[in-house]
C-alpha positions as CSV (number, residue, x, y, z in Angstrom):
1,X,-77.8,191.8,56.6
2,X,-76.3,191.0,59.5
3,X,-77.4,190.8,63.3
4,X,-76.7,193.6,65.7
5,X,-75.9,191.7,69.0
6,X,-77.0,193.6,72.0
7,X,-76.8,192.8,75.7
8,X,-80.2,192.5,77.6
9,X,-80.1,190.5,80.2
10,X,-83.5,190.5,81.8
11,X,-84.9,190.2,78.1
12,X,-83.2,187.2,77.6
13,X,-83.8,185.5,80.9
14,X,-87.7,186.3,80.8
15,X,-88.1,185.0,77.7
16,X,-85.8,181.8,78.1
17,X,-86.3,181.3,81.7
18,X,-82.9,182.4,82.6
19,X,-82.1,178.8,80.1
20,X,-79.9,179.9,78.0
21,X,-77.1,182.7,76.9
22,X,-78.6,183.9,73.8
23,X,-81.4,184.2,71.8
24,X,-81.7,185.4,68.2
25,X,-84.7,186.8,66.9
26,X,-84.6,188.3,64.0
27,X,-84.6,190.7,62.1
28,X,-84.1,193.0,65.5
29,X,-81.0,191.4,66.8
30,X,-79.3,188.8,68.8
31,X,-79.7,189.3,72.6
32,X,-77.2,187.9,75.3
33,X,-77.9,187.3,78.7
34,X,-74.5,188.5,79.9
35,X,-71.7,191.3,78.5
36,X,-69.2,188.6,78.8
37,X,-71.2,186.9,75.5
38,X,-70.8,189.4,73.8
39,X,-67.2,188.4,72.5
40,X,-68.0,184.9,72.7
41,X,-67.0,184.1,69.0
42,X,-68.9,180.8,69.1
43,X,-72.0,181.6,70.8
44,X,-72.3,184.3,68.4
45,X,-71.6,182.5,65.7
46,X,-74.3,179.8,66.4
47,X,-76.9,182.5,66.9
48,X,-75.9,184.1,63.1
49,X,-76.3,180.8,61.9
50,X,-79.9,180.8,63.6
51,X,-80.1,184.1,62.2
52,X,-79.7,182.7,58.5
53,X,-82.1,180.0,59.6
54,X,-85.1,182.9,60.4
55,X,-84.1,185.3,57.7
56,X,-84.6,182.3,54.9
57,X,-88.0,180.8,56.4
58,X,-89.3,184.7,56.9
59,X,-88.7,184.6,60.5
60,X,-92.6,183.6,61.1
61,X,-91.9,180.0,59.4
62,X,-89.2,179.0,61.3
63,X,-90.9,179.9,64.9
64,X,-93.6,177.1,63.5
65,X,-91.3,174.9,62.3
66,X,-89.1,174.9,65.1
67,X,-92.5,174.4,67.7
68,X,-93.8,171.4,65.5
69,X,-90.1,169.7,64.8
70,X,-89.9,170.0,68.7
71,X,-93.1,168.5,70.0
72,X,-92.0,165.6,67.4
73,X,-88.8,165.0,68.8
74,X,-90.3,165.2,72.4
75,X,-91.7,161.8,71.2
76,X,-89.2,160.4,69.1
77,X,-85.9,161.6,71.4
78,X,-87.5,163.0,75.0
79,X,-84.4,163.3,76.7
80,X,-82.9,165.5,74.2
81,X,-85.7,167.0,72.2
82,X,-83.8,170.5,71.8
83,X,-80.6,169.1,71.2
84,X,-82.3,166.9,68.3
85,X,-84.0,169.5,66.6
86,X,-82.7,170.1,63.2
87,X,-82.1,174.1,63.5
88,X,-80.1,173.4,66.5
89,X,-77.5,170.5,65.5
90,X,-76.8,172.5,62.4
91,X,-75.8,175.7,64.6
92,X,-74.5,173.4,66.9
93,X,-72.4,171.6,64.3
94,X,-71.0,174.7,62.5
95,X,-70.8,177.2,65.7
96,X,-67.1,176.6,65.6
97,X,-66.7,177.5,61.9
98,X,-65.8,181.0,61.6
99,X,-66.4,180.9,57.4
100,X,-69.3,178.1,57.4
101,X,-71.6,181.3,57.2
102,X,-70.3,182.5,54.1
103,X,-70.3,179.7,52.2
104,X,-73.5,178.0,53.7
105,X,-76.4,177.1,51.2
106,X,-79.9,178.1,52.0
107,X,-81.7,176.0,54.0
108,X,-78.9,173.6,54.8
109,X,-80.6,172.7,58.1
110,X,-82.7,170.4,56.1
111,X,-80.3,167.9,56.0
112,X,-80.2,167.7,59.6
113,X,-84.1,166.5,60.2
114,X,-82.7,163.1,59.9
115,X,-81.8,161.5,63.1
């Protein structure tokens, strides 16, 4: 299946703090913060690949994992525990990748929890 990406700004600032462009959560859609996102091919990208990520941990899983794998890196990288989480440098190293989608195994972001 994939995302519907929809613009709601105020929805996506409340719930990141006005942090971020985007924010996926699935299986309703991937909200932007601005219409401008909307054709942004990478941003969209990295939050399909972050779609993937909820769809194969059944959404609920991957909102734990992501909380615990974050208070971990707090510890083990403060100054960049988002950055270091392994959901994140996966989108972040494939975001560019227009086909890594379609030929991306399931749960490939395991191989990112190593720092």
């Amino acid at each position: 299946m994939k995302p519907k990406v929809k613009l709601m700004t105020k929805f996506v600032d409340f719930f990141t703090a006005d942090w971020v462009a985007a924010i996926t959560l699935a299986p309703f859609a991937i909200y932007v913060a601005e219409e401008k996102y909307l054709k942004n091919k990478k941003l969209i990208n990295h939050e399909s690949i972050h779609w993937k990520q909820q769809m194969e941990m059944l959404i609920i899983f991957f909102y734990i994992w992501y909380i615990i794998e974050w208070f971990i890196r707090l510890f083990v990288n403060p100054g960049n525990a988002y950055k270091s989480i392994s959901f994140e440098r996966e989108a972040n190293k494939f975001d560019n990748d227009d086909t890594y989608l379609t030929n991306r195994k399931a749960f490939a972001w395991f191989k990112f929890m190593k720092k």
